[in-house]
DOPA-982039 format. One line per 5 residues: number of its first residue (from 1); their letters; for each residue z, x, y of N, C-alpha, C, O, CB. Coordinates in Angstrom, 3 decimals, padded with zeros to 6 digits. Glycine has a CB too. Layout:
<nodes>
NUM> a> Z:X:Y:Z:X:Y:Z:X:Y:Z:X:Y:Z:X:Y  ...
</nodes>
This chain:
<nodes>
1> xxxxx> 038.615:-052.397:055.353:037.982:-052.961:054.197:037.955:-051.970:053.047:037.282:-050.940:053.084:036.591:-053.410:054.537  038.768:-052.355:051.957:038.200:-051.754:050.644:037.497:-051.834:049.803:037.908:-052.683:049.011:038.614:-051.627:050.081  036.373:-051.288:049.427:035.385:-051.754:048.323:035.511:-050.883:047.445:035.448:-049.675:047.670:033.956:-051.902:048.638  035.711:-051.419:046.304:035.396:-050.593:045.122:034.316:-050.390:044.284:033.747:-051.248:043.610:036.063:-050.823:044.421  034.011:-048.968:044.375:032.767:-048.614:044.085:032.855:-048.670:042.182:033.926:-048.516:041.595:032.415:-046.989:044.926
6> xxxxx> 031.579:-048.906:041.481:031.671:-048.523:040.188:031.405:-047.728:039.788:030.265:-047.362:040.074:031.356:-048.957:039.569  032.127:-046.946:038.942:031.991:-045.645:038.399:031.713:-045.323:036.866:032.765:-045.375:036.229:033.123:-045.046:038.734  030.752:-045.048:036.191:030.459:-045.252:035.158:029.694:-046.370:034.141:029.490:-047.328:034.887:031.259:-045.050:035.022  029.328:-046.610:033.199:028.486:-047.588:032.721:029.052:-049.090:032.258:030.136:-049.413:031.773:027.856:-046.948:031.640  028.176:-049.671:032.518:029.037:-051.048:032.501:028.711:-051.304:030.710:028.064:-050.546:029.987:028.268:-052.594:033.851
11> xxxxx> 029.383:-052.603:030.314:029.391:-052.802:028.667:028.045:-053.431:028.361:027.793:-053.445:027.156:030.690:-053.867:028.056  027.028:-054.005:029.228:025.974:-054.820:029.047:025.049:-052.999:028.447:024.510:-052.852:027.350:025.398:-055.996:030.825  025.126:-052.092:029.364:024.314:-050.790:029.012:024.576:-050.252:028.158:023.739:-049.394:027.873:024.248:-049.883:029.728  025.711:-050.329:027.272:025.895:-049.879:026.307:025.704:-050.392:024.980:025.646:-049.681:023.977:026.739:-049.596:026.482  025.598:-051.762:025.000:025.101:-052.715:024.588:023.710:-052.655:024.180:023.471:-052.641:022.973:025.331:-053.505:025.363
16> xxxxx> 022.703:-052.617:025.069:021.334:-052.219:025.568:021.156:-051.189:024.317:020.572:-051.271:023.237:021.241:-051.500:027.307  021.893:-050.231:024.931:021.568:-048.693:024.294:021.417:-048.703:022.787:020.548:-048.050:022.210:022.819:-047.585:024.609  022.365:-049.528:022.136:023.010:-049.317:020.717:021.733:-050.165:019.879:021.438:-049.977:018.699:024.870:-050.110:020.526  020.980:-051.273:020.945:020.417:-052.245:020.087:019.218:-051.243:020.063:018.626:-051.108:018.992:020.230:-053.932:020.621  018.793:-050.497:021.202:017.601:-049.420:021.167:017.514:-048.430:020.079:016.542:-047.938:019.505:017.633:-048.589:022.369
21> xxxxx> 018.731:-048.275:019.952:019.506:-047.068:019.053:019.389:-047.620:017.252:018.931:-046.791:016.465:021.567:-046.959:019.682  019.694:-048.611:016.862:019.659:-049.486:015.561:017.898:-049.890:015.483:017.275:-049.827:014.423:020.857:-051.099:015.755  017.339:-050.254:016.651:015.840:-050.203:015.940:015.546:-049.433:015.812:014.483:-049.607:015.218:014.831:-050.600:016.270  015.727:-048.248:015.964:014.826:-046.790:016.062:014.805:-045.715:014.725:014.105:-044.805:014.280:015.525:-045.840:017.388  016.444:-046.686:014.297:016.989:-045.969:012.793:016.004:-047.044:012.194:015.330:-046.542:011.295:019.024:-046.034:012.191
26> xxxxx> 015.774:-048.111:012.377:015.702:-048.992:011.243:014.258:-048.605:010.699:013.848:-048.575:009.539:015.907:-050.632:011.650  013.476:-048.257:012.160:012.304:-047.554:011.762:011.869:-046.369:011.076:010.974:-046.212:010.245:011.880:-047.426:012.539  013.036:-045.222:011.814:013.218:-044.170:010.991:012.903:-044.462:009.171:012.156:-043.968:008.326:014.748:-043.758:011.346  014.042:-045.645:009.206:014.596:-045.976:007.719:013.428:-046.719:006.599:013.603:-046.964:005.406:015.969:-047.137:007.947  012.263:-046.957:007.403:011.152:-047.568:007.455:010.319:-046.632:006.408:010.095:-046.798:005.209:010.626:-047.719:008.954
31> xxxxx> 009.857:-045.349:007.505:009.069:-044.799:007.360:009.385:-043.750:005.821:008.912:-043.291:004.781:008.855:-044.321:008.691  010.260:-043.831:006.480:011.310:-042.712:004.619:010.790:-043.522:003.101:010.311:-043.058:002.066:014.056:-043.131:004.540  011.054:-044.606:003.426:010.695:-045.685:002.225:009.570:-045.831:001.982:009.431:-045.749:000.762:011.049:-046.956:002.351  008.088:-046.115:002.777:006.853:-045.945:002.641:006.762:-044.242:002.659:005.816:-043.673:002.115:006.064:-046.790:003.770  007.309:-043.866:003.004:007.398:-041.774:002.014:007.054:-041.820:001.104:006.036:-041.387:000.564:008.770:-040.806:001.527
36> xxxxx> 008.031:-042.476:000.722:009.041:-041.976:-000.871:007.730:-042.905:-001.738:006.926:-042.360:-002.495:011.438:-042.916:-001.142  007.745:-044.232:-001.458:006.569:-045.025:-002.228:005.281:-044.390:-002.290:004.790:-044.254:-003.411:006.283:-046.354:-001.602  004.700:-044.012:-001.373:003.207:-042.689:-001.281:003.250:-041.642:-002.054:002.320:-041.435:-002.834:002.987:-041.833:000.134  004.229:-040.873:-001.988:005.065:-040.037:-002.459:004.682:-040.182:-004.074:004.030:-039.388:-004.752:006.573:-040.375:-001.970  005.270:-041.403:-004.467:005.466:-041.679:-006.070:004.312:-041.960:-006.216:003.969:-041.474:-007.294:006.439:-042.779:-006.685
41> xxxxx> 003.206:-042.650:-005.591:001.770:-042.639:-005.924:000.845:-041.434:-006.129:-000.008:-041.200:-006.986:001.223:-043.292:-005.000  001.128:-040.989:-005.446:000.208:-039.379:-005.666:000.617:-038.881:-006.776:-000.125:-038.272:-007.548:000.442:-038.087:-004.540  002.098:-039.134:-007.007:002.750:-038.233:-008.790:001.917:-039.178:-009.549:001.493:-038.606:-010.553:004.950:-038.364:-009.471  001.517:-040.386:-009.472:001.150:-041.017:-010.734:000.052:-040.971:-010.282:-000.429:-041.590:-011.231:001.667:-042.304:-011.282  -000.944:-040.750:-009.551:-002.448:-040.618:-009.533:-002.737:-038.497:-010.092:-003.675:-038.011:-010.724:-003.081:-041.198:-007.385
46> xxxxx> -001.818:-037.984:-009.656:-001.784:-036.832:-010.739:-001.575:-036.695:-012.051:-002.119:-035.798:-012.696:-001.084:-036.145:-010.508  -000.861:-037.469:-012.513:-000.404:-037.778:-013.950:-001.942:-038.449:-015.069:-002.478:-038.014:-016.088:001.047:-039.177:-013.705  -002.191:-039.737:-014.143:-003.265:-040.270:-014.430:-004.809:-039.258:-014.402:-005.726:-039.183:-015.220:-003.200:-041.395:-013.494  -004.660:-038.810:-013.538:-005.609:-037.637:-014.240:-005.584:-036.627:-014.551:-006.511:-035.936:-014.130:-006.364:-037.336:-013.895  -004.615:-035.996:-015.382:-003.951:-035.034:-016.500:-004.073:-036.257:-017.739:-003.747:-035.894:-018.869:-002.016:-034.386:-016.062
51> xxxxx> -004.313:-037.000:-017.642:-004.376:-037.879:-018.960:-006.151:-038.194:-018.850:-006.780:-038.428:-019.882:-003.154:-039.576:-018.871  -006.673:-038.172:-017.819:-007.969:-038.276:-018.555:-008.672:-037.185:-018.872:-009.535:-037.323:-019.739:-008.813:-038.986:-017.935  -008.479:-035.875:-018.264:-008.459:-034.927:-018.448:-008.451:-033.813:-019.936:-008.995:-032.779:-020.326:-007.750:-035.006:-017.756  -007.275:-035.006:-020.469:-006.844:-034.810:-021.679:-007.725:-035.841:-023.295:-007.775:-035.593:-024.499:-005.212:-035.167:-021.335  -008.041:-036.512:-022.787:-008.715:-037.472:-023.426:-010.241:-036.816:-023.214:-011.057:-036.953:-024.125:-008.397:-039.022:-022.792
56> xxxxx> -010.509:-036.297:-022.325:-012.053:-035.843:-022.035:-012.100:-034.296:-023.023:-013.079:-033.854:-023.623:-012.382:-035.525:-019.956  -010.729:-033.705:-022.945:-010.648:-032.204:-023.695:-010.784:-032.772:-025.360:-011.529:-032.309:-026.225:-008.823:-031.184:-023.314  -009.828:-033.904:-025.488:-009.607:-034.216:-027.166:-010.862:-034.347:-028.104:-011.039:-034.033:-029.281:-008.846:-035.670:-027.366  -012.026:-035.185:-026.726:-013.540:-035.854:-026.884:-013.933:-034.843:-027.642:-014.154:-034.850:-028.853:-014.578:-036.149:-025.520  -014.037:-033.688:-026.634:-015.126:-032.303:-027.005:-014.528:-031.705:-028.033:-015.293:-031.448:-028.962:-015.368:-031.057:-025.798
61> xxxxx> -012.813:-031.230:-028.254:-012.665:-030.283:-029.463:-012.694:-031.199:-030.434:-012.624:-030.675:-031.546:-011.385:-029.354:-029.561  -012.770:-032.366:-030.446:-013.083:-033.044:-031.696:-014.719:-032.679:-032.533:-015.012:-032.310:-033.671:-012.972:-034.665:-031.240  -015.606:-033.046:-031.155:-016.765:-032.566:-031.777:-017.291:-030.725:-032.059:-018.353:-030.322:-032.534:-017.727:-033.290:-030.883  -016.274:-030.037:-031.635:-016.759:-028.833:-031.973:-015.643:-028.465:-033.303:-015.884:-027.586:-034.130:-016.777:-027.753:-030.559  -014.403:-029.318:-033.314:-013.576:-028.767:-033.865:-013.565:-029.042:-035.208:-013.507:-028.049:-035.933:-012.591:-028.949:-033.316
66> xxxxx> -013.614:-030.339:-035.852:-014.089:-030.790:-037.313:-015.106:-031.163:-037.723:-015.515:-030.916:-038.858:-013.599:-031.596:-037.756  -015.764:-031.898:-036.780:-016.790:-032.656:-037.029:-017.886:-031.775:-037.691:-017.716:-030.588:-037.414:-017.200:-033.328:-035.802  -019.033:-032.029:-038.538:-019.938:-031.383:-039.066:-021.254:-031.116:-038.426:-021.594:-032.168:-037.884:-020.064:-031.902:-040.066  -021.990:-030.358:-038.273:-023.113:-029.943:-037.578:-023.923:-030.991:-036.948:-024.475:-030.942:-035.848:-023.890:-029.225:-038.407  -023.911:-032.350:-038.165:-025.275:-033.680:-037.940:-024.171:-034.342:-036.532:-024.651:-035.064:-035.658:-025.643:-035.341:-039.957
71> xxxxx> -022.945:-034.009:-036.543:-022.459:-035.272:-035.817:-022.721:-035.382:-034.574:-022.546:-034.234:-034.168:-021.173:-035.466:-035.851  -023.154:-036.266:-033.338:-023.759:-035.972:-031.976:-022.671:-036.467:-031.646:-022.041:-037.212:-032.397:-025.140:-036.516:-031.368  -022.162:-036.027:-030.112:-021.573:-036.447:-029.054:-021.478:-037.580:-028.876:-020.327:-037.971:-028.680:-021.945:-036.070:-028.184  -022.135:-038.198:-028.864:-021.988:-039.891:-028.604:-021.414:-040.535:-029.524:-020.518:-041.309:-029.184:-023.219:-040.670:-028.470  -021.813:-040.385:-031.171:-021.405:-040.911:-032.147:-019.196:-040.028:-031.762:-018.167:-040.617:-032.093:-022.751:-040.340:-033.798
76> xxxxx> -019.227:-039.271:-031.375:-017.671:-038.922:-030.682:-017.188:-039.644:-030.172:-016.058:-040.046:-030.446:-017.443:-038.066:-029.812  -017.958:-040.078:-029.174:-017.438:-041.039:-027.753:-017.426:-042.396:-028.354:-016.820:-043.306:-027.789:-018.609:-041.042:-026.215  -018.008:-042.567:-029.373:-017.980:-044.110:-029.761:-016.398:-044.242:-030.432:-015.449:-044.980:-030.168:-019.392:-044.567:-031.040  -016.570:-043.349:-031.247:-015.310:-042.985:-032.168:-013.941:-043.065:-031.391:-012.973:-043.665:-031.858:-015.456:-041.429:-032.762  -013.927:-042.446:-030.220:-012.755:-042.755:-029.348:-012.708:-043.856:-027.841:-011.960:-043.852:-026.864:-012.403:-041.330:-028.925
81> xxxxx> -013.983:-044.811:-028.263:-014.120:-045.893:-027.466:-013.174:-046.933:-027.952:-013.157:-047.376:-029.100:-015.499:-046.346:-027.431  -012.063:-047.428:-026.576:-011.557:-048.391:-026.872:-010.741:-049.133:-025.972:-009.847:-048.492:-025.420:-011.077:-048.132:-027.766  -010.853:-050.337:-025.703:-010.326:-050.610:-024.500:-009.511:-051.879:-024.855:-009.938:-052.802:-025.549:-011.414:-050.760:-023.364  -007.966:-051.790:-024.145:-007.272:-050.412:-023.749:-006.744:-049.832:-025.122:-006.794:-050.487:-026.163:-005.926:-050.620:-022.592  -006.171:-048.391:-025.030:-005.717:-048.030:-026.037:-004.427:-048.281:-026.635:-003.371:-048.469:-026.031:-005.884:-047.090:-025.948
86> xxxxx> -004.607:-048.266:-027.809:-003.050:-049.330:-028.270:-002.425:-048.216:-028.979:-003.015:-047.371:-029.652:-003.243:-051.012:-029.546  -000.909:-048.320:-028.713:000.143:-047.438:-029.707:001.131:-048.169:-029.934:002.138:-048.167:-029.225:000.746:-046.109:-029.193  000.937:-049.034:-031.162:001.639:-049.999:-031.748:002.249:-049.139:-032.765:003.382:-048.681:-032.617:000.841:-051.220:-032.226  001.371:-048.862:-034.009:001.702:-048.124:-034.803:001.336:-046.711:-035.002:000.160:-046.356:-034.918:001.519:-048.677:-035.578  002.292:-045.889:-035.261:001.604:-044.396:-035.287:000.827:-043.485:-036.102:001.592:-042.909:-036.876:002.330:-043.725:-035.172
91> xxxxx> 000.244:-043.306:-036.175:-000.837:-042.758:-037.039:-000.466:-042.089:-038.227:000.640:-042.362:-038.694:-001.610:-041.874:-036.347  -001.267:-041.163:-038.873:-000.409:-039.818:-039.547:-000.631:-038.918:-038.659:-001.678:-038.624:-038.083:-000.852:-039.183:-041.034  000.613:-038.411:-038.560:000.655:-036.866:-037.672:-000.402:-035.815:-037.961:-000.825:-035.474:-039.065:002.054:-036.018:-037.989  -000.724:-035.395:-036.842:-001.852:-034.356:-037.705:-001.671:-032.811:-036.782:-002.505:-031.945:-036.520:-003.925:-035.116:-037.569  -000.272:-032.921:-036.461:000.471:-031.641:-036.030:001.194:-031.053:-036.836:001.697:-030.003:-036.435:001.252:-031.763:-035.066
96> xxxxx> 001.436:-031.411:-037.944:002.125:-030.775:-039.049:001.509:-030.649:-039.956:001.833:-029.654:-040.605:003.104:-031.243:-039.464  000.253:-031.539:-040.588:-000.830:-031.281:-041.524:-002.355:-031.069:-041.294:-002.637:-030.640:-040.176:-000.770:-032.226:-042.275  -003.343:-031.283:-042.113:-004.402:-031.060:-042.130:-004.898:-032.942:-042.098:-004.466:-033.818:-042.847:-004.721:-029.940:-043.382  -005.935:-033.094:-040.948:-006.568:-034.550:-040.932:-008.080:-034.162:-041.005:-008.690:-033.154:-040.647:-006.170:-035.546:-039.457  -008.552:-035.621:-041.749:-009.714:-036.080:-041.785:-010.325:-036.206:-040.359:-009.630:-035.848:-039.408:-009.659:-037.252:-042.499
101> xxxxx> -011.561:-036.684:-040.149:-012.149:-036.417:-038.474:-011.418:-037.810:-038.253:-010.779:-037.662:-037.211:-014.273:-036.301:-038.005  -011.256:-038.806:-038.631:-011.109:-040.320:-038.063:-009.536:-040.668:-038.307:-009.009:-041.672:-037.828:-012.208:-041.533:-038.966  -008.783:-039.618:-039.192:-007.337:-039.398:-038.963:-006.938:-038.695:-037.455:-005.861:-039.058:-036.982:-006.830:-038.436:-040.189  -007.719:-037.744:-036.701:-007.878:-036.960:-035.993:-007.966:-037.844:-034.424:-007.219:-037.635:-033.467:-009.004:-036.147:-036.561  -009.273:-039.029:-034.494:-009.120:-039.807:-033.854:-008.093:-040.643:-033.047:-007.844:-040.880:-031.865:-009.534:-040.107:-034.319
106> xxxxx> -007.570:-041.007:-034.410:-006.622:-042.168:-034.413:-005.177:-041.457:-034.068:-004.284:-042.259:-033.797:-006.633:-043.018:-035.970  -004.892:-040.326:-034.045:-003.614:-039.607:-033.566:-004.227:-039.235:-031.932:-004.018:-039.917:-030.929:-003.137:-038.010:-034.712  -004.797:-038.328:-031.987:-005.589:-038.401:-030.449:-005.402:-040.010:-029.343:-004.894:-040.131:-028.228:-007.535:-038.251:-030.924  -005.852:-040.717:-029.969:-005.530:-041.837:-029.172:-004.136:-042.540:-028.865:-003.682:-043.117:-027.877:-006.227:-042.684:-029.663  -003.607:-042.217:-030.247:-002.137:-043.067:-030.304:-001.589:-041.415:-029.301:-000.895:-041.823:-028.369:-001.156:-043.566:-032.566
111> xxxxx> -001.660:-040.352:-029.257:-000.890:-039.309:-028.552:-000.957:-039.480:-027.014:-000.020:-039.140:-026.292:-001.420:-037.906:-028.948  -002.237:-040.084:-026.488:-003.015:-039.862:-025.075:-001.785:-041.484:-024.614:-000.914:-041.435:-023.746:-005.517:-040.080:-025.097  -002.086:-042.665:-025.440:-001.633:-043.678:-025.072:-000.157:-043.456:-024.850:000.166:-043.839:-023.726:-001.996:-044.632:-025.912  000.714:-043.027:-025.460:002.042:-042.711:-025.255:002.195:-041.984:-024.311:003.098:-042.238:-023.514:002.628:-042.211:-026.184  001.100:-040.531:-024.070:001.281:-040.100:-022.559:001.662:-041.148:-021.283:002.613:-041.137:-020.501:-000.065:-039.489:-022.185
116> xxxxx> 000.200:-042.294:-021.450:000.192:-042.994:-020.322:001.183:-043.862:-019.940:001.541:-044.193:-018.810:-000.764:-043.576:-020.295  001.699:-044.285:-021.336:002.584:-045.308:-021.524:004.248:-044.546:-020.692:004.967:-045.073:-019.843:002.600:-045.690:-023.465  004.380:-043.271:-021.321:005.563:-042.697:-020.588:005.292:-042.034:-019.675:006.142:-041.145:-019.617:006.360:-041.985:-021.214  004.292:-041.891:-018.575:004.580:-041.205:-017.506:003.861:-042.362:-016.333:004.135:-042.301:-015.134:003.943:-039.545:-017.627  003.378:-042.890:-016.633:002.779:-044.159:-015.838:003.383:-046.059:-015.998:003.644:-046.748:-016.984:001.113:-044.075:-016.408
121> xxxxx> 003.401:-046.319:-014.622:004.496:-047.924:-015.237:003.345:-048.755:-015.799:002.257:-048.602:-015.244:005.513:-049.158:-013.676  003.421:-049.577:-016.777:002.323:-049.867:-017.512:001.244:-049.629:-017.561:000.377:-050.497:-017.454:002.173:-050.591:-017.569  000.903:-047.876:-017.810:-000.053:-047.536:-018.292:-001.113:-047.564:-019.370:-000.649:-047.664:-020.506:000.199:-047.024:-018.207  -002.342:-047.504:-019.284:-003.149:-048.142:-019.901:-004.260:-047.006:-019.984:-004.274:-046.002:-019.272:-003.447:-049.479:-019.258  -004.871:-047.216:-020.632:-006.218:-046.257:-020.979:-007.668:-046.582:-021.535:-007.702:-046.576:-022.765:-005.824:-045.392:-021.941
126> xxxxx> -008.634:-046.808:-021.033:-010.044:-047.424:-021.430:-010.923:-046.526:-021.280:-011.081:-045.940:-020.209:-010.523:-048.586:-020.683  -011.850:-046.220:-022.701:-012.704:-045.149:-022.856:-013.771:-046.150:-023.142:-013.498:-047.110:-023.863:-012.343:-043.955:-023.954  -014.973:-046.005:-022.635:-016.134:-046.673:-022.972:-017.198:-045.968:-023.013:-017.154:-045.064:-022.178:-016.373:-047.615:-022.250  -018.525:-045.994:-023.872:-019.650:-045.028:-024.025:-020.171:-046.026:-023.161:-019.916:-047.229:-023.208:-020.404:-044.554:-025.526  -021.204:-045.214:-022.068:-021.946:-045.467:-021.559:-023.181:-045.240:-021.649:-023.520:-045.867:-022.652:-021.646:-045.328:-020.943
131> xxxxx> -024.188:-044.669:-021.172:-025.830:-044.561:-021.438:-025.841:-043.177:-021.659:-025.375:-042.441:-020.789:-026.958:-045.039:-020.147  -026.416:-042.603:-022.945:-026.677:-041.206:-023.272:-025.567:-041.107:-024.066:-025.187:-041.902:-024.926:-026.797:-040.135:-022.109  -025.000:-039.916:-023.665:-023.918:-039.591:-024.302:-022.951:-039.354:-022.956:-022.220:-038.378:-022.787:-024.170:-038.326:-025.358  -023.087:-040.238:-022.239:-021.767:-040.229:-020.843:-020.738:-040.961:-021.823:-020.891:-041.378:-022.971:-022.164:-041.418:-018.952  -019.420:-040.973:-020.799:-018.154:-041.578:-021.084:-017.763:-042.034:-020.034:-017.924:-041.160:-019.183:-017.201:-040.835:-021.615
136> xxxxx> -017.134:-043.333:-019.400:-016.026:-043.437:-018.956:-015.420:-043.712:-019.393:-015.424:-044.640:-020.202:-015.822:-043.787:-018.326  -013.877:-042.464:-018.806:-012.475:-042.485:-019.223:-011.627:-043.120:-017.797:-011.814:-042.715:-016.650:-011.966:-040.782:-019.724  -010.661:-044.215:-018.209:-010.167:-045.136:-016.837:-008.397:-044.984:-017.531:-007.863:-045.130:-018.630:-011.093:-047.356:-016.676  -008.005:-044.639:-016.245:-006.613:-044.590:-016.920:-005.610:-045.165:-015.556:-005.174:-044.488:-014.625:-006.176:-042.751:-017.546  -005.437:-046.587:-015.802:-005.242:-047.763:-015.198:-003.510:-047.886:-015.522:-003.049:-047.935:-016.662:-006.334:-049.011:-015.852
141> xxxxx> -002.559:-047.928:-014.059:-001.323:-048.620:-013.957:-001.013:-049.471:-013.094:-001.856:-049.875:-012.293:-000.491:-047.949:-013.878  000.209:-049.892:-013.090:000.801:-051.302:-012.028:001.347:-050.504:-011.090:002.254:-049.719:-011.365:002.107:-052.548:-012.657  000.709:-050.666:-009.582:001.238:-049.631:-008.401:002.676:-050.309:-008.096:003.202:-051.290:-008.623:000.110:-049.572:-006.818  003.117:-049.485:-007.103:004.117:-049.761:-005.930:003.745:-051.506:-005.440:002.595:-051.910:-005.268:003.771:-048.435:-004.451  004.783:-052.219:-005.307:004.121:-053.443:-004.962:003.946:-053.102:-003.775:004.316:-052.012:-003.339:004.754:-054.747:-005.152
146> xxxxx> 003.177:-054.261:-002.880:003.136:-054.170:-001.414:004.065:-054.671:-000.783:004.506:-055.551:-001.523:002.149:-054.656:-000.885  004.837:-054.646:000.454:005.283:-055.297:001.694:004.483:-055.728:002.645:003.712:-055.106:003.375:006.018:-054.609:002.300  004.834:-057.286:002.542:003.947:-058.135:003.654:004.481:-057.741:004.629:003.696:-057.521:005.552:003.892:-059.681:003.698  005.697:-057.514:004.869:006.738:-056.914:005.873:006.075:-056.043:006.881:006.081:-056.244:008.095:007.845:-056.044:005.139  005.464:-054.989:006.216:005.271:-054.131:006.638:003.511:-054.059:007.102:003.071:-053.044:007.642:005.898:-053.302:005.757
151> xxxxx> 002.700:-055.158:006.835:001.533:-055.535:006.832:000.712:-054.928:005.457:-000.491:-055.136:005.616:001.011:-055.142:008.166  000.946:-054.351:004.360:000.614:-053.701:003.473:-000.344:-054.812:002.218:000.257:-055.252:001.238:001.992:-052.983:003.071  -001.107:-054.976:002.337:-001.806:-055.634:000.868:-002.171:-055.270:-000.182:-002.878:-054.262:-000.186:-002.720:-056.089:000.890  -001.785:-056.052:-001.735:-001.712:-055.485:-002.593:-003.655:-055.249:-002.989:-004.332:-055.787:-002.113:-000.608:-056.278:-003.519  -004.327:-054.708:-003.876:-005.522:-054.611:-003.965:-005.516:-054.392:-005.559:-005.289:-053.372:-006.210:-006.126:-053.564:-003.000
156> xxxxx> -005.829:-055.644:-005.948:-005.901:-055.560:-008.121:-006.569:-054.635:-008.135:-007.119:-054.425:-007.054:-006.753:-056.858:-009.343  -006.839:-053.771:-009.105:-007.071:-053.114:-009.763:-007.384:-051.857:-009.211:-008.125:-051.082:-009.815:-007.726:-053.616:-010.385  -006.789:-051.530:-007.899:-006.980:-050.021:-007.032:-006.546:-049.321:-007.454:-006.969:-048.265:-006.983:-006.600:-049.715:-005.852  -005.604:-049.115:-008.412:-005.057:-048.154:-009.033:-005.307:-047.648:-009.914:-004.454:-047.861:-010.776:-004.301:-048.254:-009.212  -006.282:-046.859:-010.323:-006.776:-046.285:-011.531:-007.539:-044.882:-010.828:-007.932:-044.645:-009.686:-007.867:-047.457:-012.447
161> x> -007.534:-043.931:-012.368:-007.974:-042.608:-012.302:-009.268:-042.224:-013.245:-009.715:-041.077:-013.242:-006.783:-041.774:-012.654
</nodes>
């Protein structure tokens, strides 16, 4: 009697292997992409607050910087209250000349808004006086969308600094 023994892997195991092998990238390929998306969130939640940051610095050297002795802090914060901030049209420059305090304003805001506008995807900026002489400064963009795919939900308005 001859029997022939098998020697080596049959095509069903190799088969097996490759489909084990393609989910494992696909996951790999998964996780790289929710990286890279996290990744780009943290740059724009850094960005976003280097811009309020900047809007909170403009607040104060405004009031120490032109403004006249009577003027209070708050009457500041009112001055650069505005929600959201618009840069339609551009002010007069007041990097090459000498401005009035409310020329001073109005470049300050149109400068901060173009920040947000170019380093954030529809960035936005809302300064509001609050009680005393507080401020909130909100500096609001459109995130990464979500993947249902991936179980991920989107959350309005989570994205702000």
């Amino acid at each position: 009697m001859n029997r022939r023994y098998q020697s080596g892997v049959s095509l069903i195991e190799i088969l097996v292997t490759v489909l084990v092998l393609g989910i494992g990238l696909l996951g790999v390929a998964a996780l790289q992409v929710t990286s890279i998306n996290s990744n780009q969130e943290g740059l724009f939640r850094g960005q976003a607050t280097e811009i309020a940051e900047s809007v909170a610095a403009r607040m104060r050297s405004a009031k120490l910087a032109i403004y006249d002795g009577t003027t209070t802090l708050n009457q500041v914060i009112t001055a650069y209250a505005e929600e959201p901030y618009a840069c339609a049209n551009p002010p007069t420059s007041c990097i090459t000349g000498t401005c009035s305090a409310a020329q001073l304003v109005a470049f300050d805001k149109y400068e901060t808004c173009l920040m947000a506008q170019n380093e954030l995807p529809e960035g936005q900026i809302y300064v509001r006086l609050m009680s005393g002489v507080r401020s909130r400064v909100v500096v609001a963009w459109t995130p990464a969308a979500a993947r249902s795919d991936l179980g991920q939900k989107q959350i309005l308005n989570a994205e702000c600094a």
